[in-house]
TORDO-86581 format. One record per residue (C-alpha): residue number from 1; residue in one letter; x, y, z. Coordinates in steps of 0.02 Angstrom, whole numbers, plus 50000, padded with zeros to 5 digits. Example, Ala and Ser with C-alpha at 12.3 -4.5 7.8 and 13.67 -1.06 7.14 Angstrom:
<nodes>
@n 1	res a	px 50615	py 49775	pz 50390
@n 2	res s	px 50684	py 49947	pz 50357
</nodes>
This chain:
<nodes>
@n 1	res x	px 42830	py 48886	pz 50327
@n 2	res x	px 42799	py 49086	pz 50327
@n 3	res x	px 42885	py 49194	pz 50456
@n 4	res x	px 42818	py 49352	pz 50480
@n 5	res x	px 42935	py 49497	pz 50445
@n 6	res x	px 42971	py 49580	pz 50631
@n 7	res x	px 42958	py 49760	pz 50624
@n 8	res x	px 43106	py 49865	pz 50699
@n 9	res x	px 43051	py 49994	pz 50814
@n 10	res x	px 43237	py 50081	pz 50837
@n 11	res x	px 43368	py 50127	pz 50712
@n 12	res x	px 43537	py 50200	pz 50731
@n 13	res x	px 43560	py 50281	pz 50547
@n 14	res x	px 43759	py 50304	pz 50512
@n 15	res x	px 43826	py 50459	pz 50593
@n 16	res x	px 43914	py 50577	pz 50481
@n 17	res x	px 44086	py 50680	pz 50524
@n 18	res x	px 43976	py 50847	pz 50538
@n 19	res x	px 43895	py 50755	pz 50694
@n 20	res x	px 44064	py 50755	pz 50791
@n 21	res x	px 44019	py 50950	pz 50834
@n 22	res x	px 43893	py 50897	pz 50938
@n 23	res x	px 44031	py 50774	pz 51033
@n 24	res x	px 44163	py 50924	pz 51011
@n 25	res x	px 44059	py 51058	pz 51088
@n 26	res x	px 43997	py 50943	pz 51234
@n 27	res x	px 44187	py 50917	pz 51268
@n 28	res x	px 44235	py 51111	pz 51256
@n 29	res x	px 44063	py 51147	pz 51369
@n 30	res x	px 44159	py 51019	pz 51498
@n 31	res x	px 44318	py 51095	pz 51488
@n 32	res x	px 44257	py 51280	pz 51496
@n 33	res x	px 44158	py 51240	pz 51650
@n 34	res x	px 44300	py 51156	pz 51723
@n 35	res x	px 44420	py 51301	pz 51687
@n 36	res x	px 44297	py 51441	pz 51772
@n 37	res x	px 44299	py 51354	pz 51950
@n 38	res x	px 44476	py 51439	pz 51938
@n 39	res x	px 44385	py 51624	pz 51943
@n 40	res x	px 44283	py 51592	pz 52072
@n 41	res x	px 44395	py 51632	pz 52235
@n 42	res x	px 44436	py 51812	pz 52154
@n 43	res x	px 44325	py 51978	pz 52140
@n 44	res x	px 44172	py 51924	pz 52046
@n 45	res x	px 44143	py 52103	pz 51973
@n 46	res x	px 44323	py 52101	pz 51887
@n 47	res x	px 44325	py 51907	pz 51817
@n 48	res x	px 44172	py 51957	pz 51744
@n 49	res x	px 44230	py 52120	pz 51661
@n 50	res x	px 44412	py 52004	pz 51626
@n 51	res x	px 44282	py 51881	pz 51535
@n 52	res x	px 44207	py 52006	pz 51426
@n 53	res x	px 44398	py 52053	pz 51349
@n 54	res x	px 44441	py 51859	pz 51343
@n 55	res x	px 44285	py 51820	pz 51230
@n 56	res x	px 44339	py 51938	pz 51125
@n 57	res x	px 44526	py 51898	pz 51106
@n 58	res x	px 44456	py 51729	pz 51068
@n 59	res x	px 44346	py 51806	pz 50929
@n 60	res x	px 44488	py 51905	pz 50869
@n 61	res x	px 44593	py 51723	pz 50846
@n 62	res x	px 44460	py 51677	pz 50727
@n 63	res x	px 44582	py 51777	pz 50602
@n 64	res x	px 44711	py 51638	pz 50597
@n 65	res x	px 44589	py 51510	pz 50499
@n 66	res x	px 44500	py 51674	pz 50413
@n 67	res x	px 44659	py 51722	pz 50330
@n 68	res x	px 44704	py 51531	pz 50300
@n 69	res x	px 44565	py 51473	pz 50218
@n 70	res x	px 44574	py 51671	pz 50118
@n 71	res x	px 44751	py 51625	pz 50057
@n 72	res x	px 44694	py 51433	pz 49995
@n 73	res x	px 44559	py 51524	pz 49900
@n 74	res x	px 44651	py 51662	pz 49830
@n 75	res x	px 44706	py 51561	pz 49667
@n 76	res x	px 44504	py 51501	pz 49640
@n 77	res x	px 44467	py 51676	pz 49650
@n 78	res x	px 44606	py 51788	pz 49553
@n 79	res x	px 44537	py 51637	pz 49417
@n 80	res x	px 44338	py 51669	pz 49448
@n 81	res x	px 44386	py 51854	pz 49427
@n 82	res x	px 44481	py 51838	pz 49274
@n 83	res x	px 44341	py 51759	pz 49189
@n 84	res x	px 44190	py 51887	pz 49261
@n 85	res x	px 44336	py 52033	pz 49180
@n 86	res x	px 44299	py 51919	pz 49005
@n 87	res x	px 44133	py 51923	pz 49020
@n 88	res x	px 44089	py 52111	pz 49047
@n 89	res x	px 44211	py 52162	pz 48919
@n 90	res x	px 44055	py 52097	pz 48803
@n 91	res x	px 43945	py 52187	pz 48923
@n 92	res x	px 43853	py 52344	pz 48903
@n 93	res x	px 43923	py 52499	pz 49039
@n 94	res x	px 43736	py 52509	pz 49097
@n 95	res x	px 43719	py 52342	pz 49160
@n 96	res x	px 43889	py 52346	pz 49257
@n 97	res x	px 43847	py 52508	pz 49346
@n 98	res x	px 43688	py 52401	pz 49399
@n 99	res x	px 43785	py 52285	pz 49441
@n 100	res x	px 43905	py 52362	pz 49547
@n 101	res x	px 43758	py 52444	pz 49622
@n 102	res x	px 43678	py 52290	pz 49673
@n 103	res x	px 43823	py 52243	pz 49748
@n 104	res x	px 43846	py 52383	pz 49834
@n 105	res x	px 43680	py 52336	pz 49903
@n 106	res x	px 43731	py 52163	pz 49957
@n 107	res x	px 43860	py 52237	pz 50069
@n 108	res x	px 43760	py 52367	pz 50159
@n 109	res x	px 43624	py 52225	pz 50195
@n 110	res x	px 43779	py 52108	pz 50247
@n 111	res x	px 43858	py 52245	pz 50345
@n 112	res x	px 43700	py 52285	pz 50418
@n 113	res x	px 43643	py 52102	pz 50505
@n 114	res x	px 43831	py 52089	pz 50562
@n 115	res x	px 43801	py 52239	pz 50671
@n 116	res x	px 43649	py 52167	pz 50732
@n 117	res x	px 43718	py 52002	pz 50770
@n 118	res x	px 43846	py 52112	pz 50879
@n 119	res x	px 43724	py 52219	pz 50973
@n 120	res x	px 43619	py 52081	pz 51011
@n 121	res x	px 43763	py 51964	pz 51067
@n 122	res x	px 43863	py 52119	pz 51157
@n 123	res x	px 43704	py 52168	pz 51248
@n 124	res x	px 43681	py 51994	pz 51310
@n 125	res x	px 43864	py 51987	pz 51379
@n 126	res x	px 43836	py 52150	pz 51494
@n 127	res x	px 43666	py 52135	pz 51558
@n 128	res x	px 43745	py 52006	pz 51688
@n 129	res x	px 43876	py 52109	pz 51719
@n 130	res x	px 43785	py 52258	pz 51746
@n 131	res x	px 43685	py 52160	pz 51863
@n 132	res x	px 43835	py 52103	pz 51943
@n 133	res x	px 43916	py 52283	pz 51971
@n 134	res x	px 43733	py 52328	pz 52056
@n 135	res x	px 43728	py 52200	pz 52166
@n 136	res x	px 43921	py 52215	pz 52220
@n 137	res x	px 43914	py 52389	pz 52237
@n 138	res x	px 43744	py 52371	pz 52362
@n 139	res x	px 43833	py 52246	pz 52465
@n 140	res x	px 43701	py 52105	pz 52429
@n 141	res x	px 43701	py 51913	pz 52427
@n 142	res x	px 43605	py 51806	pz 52312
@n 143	res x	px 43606	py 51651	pz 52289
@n 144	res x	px 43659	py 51604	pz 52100
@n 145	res x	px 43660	py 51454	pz 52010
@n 146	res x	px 43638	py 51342	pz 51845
@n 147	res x	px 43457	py 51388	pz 51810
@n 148	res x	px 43416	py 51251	pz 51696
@n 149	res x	px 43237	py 51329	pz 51660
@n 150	res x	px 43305	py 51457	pz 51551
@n 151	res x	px 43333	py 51330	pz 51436
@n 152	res x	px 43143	py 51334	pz 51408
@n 153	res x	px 43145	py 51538	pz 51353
@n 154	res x	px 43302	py 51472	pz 51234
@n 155	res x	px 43204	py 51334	pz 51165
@n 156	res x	px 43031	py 51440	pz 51152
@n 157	res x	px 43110	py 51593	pz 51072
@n 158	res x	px 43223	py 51496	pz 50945
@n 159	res x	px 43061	py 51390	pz 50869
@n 160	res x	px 42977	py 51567	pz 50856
@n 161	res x	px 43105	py 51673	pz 50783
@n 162	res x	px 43155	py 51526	pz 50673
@n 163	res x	px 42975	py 51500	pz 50625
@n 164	res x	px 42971	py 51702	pz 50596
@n 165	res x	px 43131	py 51709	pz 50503
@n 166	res x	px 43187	py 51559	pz 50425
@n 167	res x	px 43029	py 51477	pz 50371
@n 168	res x	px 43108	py 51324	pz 50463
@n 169	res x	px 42980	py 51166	pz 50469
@n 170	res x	px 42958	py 51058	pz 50633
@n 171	res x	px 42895	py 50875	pz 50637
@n 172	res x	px 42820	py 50775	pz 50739
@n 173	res x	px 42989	py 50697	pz 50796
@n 174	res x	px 43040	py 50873	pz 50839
@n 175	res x	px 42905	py 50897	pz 50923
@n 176	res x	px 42931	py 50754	pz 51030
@n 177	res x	px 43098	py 50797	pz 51063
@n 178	res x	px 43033	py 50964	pz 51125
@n 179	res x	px 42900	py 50910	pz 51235
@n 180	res x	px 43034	py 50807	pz 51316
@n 181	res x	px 43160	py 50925	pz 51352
@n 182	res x	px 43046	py 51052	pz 51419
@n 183	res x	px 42968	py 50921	pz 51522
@n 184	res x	px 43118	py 50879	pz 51606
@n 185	res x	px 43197	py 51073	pz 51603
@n 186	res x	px 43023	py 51114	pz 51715
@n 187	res x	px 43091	py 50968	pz 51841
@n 188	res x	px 43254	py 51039	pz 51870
@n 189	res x	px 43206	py 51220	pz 51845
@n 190	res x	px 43072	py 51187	pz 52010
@n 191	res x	px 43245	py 51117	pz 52101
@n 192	res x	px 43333	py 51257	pz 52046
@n 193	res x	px 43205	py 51402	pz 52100
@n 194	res x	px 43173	py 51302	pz 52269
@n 195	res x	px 43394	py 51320	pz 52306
@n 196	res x	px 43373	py 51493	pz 52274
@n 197	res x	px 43228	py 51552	pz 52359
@n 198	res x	px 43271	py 51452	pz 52497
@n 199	res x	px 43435	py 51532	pz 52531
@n 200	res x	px 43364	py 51696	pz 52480
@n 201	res x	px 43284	py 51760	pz 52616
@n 202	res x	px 43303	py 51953	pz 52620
@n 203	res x	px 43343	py 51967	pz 52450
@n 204	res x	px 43194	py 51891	pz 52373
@n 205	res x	px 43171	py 52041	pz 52249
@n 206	res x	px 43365	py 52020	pz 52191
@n 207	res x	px 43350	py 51841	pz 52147
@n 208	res x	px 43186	py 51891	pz 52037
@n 209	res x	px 43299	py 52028	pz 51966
@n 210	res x	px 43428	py 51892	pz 51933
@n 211	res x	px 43315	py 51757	pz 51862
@n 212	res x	px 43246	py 51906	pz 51763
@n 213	res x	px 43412	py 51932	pz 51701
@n 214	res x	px 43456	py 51772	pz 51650
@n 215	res x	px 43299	py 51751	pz 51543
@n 216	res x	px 43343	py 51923	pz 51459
@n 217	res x	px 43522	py 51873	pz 51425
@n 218	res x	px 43452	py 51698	pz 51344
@n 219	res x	px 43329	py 51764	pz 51240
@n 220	res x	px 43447	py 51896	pz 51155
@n 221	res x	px 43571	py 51740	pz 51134
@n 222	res x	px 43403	py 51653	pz 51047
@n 223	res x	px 43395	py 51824	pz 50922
@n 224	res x	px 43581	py 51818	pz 50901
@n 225	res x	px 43591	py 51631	pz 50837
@n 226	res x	px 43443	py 51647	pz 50713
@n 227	res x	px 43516	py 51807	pz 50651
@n 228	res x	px 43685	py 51715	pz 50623
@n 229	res x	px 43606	py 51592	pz 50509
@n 230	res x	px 43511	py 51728	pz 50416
@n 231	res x	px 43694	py 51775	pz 50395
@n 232	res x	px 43760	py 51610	pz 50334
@n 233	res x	px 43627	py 51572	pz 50235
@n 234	res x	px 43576	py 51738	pz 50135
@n 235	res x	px 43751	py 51841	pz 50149
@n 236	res x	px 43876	py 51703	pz 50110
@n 237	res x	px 43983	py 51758	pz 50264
@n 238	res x	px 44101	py 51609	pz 50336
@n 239	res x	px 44107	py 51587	pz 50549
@n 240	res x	px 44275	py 51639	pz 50538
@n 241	res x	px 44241	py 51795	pz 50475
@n 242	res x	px 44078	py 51830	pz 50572
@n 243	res x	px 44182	py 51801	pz 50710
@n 244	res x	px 44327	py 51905	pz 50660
@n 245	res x	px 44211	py 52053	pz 50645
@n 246	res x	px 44114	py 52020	pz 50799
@n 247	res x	px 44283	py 52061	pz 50882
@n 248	res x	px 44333	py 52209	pz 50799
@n 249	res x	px 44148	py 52274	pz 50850
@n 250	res x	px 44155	py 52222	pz 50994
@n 251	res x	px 44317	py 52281	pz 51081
@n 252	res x	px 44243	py 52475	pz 51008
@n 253	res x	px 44089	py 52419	pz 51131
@n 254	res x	px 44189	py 52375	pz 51256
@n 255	res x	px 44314	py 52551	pz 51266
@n 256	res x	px 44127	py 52628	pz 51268
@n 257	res x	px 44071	py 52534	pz 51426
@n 258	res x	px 44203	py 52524	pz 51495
@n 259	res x	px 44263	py 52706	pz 51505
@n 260	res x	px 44136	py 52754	pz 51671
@n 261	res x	px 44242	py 52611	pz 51751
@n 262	res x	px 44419	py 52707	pz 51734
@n 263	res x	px 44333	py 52829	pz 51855
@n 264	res x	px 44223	py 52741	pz 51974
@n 265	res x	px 44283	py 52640	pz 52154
@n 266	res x	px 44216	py 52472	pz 52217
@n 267	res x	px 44260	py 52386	pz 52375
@n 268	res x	px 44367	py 52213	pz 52330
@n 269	res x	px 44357	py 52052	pz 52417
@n 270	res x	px 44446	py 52133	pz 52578
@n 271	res x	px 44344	py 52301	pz 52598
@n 272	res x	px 44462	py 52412	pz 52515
@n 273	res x	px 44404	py 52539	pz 52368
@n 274	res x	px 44481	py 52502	pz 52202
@n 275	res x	px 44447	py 52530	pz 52028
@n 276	res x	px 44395	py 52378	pz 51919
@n 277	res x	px 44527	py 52361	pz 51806
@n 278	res x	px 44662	py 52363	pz 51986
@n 279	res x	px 44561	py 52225	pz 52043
@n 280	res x	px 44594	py 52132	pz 51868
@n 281	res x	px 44783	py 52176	pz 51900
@n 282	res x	px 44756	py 52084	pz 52070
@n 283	res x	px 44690	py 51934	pz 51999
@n 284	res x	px 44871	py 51911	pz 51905
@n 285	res x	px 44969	py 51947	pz 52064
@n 286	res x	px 44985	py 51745	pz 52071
@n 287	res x	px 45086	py 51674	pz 51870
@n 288	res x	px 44957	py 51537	pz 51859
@n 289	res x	px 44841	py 51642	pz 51799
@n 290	res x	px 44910	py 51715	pz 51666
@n 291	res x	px 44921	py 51513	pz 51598
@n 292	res x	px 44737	py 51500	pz 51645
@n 293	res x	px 44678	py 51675	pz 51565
@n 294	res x	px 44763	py 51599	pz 51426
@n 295	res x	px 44692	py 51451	pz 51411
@n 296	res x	px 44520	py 51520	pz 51435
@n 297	res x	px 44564	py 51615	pz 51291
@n 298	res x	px 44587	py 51467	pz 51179
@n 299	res x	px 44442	py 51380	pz 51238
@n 300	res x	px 44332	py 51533	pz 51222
@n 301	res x	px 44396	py 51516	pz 51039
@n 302	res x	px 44363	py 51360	pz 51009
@n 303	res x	px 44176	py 51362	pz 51099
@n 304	res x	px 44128	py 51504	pz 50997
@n 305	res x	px 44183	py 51428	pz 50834
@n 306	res x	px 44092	py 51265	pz 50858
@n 307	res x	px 43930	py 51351	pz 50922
@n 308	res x	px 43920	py 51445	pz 50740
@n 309	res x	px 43972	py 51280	pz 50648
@n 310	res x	px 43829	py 51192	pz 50737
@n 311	res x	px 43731	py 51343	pz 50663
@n 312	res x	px 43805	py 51367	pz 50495
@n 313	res x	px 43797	py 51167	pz 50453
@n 314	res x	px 43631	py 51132	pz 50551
@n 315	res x	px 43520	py 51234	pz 50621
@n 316	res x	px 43482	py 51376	pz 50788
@n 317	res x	px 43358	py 51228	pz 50816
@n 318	res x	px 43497	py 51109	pz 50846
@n 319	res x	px 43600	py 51231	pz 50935
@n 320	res x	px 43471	py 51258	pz 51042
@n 321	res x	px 43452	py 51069	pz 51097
@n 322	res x	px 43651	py 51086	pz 51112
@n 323	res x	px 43641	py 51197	pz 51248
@n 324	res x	px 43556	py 51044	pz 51353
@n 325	res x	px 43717	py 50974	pz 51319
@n 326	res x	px 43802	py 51110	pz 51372
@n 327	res x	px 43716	py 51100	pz 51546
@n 328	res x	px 43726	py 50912	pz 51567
@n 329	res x	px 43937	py 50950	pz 51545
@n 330	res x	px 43901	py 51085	pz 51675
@n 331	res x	px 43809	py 50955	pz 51809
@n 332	res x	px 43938	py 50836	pz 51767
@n 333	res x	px 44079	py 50967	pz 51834
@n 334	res x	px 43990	py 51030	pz 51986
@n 335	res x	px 43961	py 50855	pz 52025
@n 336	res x	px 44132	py 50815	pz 52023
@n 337	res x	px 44217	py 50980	pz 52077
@n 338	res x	px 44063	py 51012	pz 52235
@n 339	res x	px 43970	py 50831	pz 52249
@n 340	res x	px 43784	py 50811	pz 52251
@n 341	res x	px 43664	py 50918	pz 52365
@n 342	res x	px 43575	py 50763	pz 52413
@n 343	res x	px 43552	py 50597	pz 52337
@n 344	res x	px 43362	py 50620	pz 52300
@n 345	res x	px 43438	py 50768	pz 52199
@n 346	res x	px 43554	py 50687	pz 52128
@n 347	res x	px 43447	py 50531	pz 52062
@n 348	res x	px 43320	py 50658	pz 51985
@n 349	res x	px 43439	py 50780	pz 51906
@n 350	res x	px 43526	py 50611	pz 51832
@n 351	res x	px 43365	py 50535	pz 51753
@n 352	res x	px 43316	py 50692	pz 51686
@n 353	res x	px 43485	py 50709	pz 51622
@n 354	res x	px 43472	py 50538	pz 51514
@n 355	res x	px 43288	py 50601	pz 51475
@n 356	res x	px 43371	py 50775	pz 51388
@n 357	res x	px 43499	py 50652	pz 51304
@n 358	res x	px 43377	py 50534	pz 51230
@n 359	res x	px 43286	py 50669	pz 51154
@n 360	res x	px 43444	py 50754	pz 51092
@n 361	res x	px 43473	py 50607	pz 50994
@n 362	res x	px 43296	py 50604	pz 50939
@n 363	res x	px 43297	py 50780	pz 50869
@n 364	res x	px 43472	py 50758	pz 50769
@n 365	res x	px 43395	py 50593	pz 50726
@n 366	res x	px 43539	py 50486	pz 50792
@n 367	res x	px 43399	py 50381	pz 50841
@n 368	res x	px 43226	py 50357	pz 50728
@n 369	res x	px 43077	py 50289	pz 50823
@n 370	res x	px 42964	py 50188	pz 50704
@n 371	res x	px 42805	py 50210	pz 50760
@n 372	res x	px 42686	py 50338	pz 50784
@n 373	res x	px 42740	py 50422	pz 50629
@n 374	res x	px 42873	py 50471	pz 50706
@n 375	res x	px 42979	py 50413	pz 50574
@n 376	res x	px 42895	py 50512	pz 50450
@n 377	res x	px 43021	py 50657	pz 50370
@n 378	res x	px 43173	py 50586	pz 50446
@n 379	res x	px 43315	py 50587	pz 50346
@n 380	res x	px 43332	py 50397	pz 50356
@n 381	res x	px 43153	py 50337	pz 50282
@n 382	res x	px 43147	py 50488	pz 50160
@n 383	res x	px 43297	py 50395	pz 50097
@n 384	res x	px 43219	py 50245	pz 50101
@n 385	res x	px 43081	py 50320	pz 49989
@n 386	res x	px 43171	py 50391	pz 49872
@n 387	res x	px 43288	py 50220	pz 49864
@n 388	res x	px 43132	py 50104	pz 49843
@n 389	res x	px 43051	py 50251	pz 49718
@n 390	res x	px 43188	py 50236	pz 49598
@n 391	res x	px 43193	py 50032	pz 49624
@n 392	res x	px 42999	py 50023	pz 49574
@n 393	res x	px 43056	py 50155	pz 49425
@n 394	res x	px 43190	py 50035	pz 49382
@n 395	res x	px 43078	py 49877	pz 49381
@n 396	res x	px 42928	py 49965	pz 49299
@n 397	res x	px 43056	py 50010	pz 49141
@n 398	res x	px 43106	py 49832	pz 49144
@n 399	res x	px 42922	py 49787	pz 49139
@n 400	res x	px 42885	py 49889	pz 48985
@n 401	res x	px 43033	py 49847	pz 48913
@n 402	res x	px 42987	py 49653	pz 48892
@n 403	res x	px 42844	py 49705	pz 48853
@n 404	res x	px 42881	py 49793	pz 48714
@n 405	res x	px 42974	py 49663	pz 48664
@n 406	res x	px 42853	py 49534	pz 48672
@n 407	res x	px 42733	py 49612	pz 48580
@n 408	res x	px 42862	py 49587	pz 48424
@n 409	res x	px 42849	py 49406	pz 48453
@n 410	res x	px 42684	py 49363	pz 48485
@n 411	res x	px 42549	py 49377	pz 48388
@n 412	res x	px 42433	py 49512	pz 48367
@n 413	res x	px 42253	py 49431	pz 48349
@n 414	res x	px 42181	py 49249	pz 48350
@n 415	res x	px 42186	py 49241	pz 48161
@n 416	res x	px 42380	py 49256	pz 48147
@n 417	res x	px 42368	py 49136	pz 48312
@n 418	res x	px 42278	py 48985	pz 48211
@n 419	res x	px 42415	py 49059	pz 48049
@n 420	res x	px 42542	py 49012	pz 48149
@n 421	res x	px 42481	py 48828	pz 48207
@n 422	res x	px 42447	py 48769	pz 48042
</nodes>
């Protein structure tokens, strides 16, 4: 009796250790959210200028694994330089001043997309900020929130710029994946942009200014990202030390913005004028928060450092579904920390919430659809090609090979045939 084989529509291919970022970085996301509800009942003006300093004293920890990893090295290398010493003492002068000139080369283009990643990612930091210090110092109220649309503009920009500058190839599972997410970001962004504008009122123009802001601040995030894998890829730089310099650049931005502030008043939480930086003294009047400043710190660190791995060992493509992560660990803590707005909300935000998920595991391929072709160019089945490829190779050599060896045995025509019977 035949059975018909039954084809499998779902498969879960064997997760790798590289795939625990994505479960690391959903867990920081969680625990950063968690750790900012803290902020919230000071001065908004000076925990955001306080953030700006913390990011980069978690960038500037990045040195303790740099200078690690340097000194486990330092034997390969003192060796690898040894033997490049033996080779150019056969070399001609002419070709190591060309050498050293290329090199030379090498560092000013390295040196040169480092300060790019910096401007782009500094200038992202302070447009909210700036924003911020407007809107303090003018006394208004706007409503802010989690605007899950600009995950669309993160999305959008990243597939261009990594189309632009990477050469990076999409297929149809991507796709999918894609169509999802923005699908369901479009859902939540219309809840999002109806809390706002409903609580806006008089301040319509400052919310557009804000949403404006947002998408600004995402977008130069989107540059950022593909320029750090240009980095990674082309300039041989480790996260460590892209992160180590991004510090060293960026606290030289930061005494440049924030010297106006030495100088200039704002009103604090209770009316009275202070300078920025007393406010930030205020903040520490209570000892908790130097453990929580602290801690933010270290979990800056460690958020930062897994959002470049994610980079470095995937792709700005895979970041960028990541960041759906990021905000599904960010609805998870409001939920808990505030409750739901109202349970319609809270039924819709949850199924497209498992929608965003399903498709995150789509695009990293921790699930493979079979059908549709959307199976086509994962990494499982062109496995599975290249497995049953070198099978049939295999059997086709055996083939030939008995052949071969048949043809010694029998005979060539029917004349040796009727030879060989009598």
């Amino acid at each position: 009796m035949n059975y018909k084989k039954k084809k499998k529509y779902f498969f879960f291919p064997k997760l790798q250790l590289r795939h625990l970022l994505f479960l690391f970085f959903f867990i920081i996301s969680f625990i950063k959210k968690g750790t900012q509800v803290y902020f919230e009942k000071n001065q908004r003006i000076a925990i955001e200028f306080l953030k700006l300093y913390m990011y980069d004293v978690g960038d500037f920890l990045s040195i303790i694994p740099f200078l690690i990893i340097k000194k486990r090295m330092q034997p390969e290398k003192e060796e690898k330089e040894k033997k490049i010493e033996r080779i150019k003492s056969y070399l001609e002068i002419e070709y190591i001043y060309n050498n050293v000139k290329e090199d030379d080369n090498n560092n000013c283009i390295t040196l040169r997309n480092v300060f790019l990643f910096t401007i782009f990612d500094f200038t992202a930091q302070i447009i909210p900020v700036i924003y911020y210090i407007v809107k303090e110092d003018q006394k208004l109220e706007v409503k802010q929130g989690n605007l899950n649309f600009i995950l669309i503009f993160n999305v959008i920009t990243i597939i261009l710029f990594s189309l632009c500058f990477l050469h990076t190839h999409f297929y149809r599972h991507h796709l999918v994946a894609f169509l999802i997410d923005i699908f369901c970001v479009i859902v939540l962004t219309i809840i999002d942009l109806y809390l706002i504008f409903s609580e806006a009122k008089e301040n319509i123009a400052m919310s557009i200014i804000y949403i404006f802001v947002k998408v600004l601040s995402t977008v130069l995030y989107s540059i950022e990202n593909v320029t750090a894998k240009i980095i990674f890829l082309y300039n041989y730089v480790s996260t460590y030390a892209l992160l180590f310099n991004k510090s060293i650049f960026h606290f030289v931005y930061l005494l440049i913005f924030s010297f106006p502030f030495f100088f200039k008043k704002m009103e604090d939480k209770n009316g009275e004028k202070k300078l920025i930086f007393s406010m930030i003294a205020d903040i520490f009047e209570e000892k908790k928060y130097y453990f929580i400043v602290i801690g933010y710190t270290i979990i800056s660190f460690f958020y930062n450092n897994l959002c470049q791995k994610i980079i470095d060992v995937f792709s700005p493509n895979h970041f960028a579904i990541t960041r759906v992560l990021e905000n599904f660990a960010i609805f998870l803590t409001n939920l808990i920390i505030n409750g739901p707005d109202s349970k319609l909300d809270l039924i819709i935000r949850i199924i497209m919430y498992i929608l965003i998920v399903f498709s995150t595991f789509i695009y990293n391929e921790f699930l493979v659809l079979n059908f549709c072709g959307l199976s086509k160019n994962t990494k499982l089945f062109l496995d599975y090609e290249a497995e049953n490829e070198t099978k049939n190779g295999e059997e086709q050599t055996i083939e030939i090979m008995e052949l071969d060896n048949s043809k010694e045995i029998l005979p060539k025509n029917g004349l040796e045939s009727q030879i060989i019977n009598l």
